[in-house]
DSSP file (Angstrom, degrees, kcal/mol; ACC not computed):
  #  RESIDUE AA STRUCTURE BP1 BP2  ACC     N-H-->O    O-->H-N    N-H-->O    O-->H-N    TCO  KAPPA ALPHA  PHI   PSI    X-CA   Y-CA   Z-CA
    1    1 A X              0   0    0      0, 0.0     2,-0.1     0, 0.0     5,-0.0   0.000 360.0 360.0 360.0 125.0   60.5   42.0  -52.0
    2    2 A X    >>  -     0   0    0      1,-0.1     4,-2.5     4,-0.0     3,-0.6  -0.485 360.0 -99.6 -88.9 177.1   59.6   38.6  -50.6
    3    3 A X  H 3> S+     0   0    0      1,-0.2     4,-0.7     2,-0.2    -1,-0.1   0.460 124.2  52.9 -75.0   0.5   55.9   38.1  -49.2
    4    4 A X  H 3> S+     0   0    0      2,-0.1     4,-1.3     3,-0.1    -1,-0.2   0.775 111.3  50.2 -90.0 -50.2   57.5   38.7  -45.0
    5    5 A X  H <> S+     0   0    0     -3,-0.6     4,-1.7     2,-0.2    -2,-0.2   0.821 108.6  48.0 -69.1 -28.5   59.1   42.1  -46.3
    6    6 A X  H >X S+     0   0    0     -4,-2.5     4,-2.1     1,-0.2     3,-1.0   0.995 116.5  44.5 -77.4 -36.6   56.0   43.5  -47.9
    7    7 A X  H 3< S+     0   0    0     -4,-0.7    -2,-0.2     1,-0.2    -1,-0.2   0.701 114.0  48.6 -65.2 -11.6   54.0   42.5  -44.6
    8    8 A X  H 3< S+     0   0    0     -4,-1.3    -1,-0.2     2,-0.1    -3,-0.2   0.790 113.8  46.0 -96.2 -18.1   56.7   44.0  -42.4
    9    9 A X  H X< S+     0   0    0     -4,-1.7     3,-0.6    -3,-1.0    -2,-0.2   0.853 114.8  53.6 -79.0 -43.2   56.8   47.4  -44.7
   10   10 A X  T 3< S+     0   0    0     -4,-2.1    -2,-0.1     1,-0.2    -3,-0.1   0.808  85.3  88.4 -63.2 -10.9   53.0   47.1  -44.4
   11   11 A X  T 3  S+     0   0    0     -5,-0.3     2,-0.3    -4,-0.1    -1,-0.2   0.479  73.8  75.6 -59.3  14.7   53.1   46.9  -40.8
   12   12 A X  S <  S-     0   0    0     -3,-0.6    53,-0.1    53,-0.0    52,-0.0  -0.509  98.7 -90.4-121.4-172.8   52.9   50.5  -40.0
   13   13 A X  S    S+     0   0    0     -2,-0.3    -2,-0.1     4,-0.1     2,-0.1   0.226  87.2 108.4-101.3   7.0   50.3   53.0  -40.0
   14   14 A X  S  > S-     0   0    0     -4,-0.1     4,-1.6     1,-0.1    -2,-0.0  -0.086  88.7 -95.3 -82.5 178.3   50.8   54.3  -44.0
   15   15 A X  H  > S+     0   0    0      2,-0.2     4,-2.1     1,-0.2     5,-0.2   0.884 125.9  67.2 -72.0 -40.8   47.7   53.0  -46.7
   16   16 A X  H  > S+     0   0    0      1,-0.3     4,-1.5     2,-0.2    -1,-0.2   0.916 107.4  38.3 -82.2 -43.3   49.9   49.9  -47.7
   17   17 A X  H  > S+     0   0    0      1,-0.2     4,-1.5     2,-0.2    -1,-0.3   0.958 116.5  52.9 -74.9 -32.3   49.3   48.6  -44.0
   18   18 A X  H  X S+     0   0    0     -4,-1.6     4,-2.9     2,-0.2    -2,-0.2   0.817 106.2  50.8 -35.8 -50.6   45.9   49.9  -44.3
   19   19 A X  H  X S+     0   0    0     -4,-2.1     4,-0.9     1,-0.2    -3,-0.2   0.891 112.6  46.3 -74.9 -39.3   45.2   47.9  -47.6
   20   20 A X  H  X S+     0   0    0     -4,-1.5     4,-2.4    -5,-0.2    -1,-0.2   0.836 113.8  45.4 -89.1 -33.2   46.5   44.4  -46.0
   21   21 A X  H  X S+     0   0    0     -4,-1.5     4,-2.2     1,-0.2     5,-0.3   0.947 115.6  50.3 -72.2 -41.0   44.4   44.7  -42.2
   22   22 A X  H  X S+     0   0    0     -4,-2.9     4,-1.7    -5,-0.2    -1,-0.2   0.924 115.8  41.1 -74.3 -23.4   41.5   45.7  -44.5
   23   23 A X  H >X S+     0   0    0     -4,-0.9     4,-2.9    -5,-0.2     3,-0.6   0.998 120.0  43.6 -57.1 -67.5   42.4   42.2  -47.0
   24   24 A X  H 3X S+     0   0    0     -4,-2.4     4,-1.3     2,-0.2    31,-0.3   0.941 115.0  47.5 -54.5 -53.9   43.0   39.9  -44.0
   25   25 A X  H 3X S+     0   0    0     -4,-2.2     4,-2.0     2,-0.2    -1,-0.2   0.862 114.1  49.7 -34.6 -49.0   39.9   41.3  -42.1
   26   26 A X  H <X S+     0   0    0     -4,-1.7     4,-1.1    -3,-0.6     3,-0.4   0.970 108.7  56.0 -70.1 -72.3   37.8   40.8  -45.5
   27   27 A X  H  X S+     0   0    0     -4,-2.9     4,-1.2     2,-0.3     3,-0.4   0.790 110.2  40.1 -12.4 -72.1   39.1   37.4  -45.6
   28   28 A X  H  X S+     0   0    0     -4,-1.3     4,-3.5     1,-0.3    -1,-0.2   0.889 112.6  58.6 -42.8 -65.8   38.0   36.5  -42.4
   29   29 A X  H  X S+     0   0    0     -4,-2.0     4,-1.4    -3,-0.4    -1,-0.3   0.723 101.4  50.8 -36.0 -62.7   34.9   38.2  -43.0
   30   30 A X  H  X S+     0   0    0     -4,-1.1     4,-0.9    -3,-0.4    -1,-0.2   0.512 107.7  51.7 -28.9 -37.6   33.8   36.3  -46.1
   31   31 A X  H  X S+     0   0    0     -4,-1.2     4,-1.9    -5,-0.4     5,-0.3   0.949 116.3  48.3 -89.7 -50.0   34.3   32.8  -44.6
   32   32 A X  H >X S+     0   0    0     -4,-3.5     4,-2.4     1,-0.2     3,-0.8   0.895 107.5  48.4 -23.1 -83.9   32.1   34.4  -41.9
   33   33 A X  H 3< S+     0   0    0     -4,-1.4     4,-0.3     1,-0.3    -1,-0.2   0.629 113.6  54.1 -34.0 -37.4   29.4   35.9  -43.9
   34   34 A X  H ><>S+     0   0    0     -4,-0.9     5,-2.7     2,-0.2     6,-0.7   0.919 102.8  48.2 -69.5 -41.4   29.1   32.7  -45.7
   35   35 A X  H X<5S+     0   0    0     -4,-1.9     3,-0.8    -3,-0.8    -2,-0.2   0.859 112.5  50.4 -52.3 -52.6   28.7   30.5  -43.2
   36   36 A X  T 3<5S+     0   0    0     -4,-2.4    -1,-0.3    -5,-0.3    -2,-0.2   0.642 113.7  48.6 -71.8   4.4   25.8   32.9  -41.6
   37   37 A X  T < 5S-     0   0    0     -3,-0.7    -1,-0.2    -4,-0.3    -2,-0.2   0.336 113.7-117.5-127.7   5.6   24.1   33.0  -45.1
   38   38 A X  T < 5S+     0   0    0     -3,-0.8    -3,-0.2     2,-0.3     3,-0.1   0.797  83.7 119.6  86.4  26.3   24.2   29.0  -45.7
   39   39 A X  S   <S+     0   0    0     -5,-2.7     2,-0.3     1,-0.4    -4,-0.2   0.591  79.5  10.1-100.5   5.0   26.6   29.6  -48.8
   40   40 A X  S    S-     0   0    0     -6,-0.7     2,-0.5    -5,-0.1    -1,-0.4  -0.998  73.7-107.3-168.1 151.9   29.3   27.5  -47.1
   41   41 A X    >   -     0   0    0     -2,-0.3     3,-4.4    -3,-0.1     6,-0.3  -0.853  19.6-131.3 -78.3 113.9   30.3   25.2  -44.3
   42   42 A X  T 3  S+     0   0    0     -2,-0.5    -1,-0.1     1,-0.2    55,-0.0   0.663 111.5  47.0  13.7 -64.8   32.2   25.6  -41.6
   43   43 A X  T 3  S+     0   0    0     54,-0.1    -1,-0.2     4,-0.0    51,-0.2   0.549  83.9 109.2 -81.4  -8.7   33.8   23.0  -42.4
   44   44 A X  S <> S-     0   0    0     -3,-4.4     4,-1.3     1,-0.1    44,-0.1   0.072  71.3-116.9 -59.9 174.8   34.6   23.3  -46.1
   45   45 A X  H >> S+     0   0    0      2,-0.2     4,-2.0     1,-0.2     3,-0.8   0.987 117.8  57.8 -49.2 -74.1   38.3   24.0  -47.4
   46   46 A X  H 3> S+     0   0    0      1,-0.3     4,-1.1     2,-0.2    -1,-0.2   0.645 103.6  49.8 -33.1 -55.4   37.2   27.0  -48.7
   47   47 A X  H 3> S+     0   0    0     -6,-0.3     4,-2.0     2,-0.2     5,-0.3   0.733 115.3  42.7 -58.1 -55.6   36.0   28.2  -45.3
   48   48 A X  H <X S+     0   0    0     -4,-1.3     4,-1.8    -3,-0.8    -2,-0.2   0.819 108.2  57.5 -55.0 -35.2   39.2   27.3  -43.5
   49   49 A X  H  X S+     0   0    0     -4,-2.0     4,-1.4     2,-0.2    -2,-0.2   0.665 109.7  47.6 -92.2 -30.4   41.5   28.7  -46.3
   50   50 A X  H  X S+     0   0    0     -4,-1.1     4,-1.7    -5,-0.3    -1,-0.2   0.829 114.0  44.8 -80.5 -38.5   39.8   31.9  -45.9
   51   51 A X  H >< S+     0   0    0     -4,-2.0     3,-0.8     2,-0.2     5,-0.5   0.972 120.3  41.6 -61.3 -55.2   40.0   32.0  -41.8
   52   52 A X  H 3X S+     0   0    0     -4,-1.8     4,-1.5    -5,-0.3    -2,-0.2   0.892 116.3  49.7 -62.6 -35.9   43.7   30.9  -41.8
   53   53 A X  H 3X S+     0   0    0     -4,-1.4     4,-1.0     2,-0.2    -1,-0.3   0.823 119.2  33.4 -51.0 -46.8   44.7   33.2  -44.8
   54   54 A X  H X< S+     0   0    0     -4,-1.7     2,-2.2    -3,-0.8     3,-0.8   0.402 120.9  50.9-110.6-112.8   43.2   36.4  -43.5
   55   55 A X  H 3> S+     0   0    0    -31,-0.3     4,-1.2     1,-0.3    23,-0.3   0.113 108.2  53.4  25.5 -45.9   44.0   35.5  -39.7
   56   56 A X  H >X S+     0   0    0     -2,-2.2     4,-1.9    -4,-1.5     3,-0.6   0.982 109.3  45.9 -59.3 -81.8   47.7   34.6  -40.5
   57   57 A X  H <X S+     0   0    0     -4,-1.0     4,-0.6    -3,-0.8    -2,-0.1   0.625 113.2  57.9 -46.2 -28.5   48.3   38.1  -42.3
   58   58 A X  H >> S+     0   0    0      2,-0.2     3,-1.8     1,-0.2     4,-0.8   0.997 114.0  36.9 -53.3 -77.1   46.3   39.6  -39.0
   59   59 A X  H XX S+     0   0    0     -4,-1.2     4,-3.6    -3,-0.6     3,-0.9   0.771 111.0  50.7 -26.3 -70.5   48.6   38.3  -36.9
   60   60 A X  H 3X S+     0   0    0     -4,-1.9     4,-1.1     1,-0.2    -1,-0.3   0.703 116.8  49.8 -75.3  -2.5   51.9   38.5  -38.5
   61   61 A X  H <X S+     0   0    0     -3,-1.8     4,-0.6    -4,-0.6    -2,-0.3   0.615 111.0  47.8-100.1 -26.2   50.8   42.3  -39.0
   62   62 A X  H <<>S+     0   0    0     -3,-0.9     5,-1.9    -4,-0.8    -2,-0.2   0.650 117.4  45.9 -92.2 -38.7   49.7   42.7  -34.9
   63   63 A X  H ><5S+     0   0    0     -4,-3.6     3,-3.1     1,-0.2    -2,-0.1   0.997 103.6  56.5 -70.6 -45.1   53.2   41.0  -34.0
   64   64 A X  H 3<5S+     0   0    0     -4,-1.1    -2,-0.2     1,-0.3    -1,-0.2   0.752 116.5  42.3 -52.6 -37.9   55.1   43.2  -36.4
   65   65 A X  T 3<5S-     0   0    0     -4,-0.6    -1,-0.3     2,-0.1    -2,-0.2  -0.170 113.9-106.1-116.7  41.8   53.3   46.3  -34.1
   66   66 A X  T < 5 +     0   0    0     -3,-3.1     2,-0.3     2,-0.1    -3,-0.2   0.606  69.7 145.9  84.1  -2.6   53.7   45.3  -31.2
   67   67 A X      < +     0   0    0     -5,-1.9     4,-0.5     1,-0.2    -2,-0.1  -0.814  11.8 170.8 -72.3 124.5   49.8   44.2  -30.4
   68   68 A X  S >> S+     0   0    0     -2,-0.3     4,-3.2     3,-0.1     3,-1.6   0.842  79.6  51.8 -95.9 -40.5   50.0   41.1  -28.1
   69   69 A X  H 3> S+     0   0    0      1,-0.3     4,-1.4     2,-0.3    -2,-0.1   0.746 120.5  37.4 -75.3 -34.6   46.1   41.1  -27.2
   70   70 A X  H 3> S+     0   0    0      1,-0.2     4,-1.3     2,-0.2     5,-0.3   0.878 114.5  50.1 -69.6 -30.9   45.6   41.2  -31.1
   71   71 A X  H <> S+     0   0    0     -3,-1.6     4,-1.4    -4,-0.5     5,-0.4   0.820 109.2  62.1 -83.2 -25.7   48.4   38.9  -32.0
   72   72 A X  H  X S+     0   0    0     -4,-3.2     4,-0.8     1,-0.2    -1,-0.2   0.850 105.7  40.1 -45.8 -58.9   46.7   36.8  -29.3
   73   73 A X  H  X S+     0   0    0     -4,-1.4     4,-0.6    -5,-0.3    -1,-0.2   0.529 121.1  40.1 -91.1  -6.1   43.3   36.4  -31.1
   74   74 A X  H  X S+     0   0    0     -4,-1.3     4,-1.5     2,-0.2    -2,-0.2   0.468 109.5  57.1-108.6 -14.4   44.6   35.8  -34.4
   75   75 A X  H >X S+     0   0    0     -4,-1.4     4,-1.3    -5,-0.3     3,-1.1   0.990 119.5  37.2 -47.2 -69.7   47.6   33.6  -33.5
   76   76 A X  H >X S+     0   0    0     -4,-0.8     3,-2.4    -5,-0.4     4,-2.0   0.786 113.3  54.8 -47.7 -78.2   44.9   31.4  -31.9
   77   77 A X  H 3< S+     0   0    0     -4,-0.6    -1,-0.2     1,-0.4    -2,-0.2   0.487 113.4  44.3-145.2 -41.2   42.5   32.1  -34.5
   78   78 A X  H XX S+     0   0    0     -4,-1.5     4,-3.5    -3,-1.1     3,-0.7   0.787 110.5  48.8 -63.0 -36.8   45.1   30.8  -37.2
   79   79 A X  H <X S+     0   0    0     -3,-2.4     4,-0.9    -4,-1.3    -2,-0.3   0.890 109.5  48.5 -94.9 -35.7   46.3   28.1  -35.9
   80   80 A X  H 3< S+     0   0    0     -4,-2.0    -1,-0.3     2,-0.2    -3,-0.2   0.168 108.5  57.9 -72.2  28.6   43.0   26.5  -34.9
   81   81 A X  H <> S+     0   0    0     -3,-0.7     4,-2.0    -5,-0.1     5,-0.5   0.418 112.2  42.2-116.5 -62.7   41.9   27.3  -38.5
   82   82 A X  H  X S+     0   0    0     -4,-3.5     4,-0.8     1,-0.2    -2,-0.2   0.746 104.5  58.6 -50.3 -16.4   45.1   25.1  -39.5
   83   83 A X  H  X S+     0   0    0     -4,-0.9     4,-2.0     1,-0.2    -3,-0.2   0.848 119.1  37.6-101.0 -36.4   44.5   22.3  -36.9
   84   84 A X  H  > S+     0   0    0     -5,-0.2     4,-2.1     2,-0.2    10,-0.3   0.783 112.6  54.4 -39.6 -36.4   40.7   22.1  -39.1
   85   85 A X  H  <>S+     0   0    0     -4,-2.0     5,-0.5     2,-0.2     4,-0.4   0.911 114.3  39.2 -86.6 -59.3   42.0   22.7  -42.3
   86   86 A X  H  X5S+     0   0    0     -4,-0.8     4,-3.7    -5,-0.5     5,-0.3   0.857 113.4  56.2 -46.0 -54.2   44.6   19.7  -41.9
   87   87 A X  H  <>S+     0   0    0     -4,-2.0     5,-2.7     2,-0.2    -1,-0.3   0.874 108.5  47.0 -18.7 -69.6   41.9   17.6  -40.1
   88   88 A X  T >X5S+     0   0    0     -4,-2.1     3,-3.5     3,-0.2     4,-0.8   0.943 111.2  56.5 -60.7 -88.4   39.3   18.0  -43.4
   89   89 A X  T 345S+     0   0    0     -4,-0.4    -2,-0.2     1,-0.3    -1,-0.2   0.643 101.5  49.9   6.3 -85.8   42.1   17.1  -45.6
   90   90 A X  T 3<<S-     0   0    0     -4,-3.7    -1,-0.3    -5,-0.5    -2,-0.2   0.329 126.7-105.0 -56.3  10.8   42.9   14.0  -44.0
   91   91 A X  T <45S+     0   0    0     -3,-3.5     2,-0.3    -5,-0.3    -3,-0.2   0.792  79.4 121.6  62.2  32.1   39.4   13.4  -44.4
   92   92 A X     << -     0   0    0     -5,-2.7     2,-0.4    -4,-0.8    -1,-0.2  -0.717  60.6-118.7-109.4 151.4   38.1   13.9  -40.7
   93   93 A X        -     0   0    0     -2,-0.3     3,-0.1     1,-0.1     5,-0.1  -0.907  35.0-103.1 -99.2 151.8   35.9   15.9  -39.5
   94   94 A X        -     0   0    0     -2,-0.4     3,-0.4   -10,-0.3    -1,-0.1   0.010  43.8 -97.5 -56.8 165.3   37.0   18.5  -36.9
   95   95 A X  S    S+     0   0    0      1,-0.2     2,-1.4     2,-0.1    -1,-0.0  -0.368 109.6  30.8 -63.4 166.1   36.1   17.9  -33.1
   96   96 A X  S    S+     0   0    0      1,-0.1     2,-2.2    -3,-0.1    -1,-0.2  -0.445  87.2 102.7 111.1 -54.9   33.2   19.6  -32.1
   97   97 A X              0   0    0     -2,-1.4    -2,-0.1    -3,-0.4    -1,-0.1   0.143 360.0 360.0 -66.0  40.5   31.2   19.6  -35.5
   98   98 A X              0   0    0     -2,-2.2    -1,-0.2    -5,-0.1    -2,-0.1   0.007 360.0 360.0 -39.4 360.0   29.0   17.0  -34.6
């Protein structure tokens, strides 16, 4: 199974779709929690890789059923995670973190 067929078999309402909203949420979650508890920046890699990673999986799991309002806020949520990540890469910092 490549990694688009297991997310499109998880996309339905059985524990294996269960098991992936609760990873990508936990993802999300983690880069959160860190941030509010000073264990991480905003800005780090680390921090980014965790939004875009669990955000992506949100997402491609909200299109796959149909969500738009979800697929809406984690599209978004991904892709401004990516337009950061790449930013810090390239050795910028993102707007705004001033």
């Amino acid at each position: 199974m490549t990694g688009l067929t297991t997310l499109a078999a998880a996309g339905g309402e059985g524990a294996a779709g269960q098991v992936t909203q609760i990873v990508g949420a936990l993802l999300v979650l983690a880069g959160f929690a860190g941030t509010q508890l000073g264990r991480m920046s905003p800005h780090s890699v680390v921090y980014l890789v965790l939004n875009l990673v669990g955000s992506a999986i949100l997402a491609v799991l909200a299109a796959l059923d149909a969500q738009l309002g979800f697929l809406l806020l984690e599209g978004v949520w991904a892709f401004v995670s990516l337009y950061g990540l790449v930013a810090v890469l390239r050795g910028r910092t993102p707007a705004g973190a001033h």
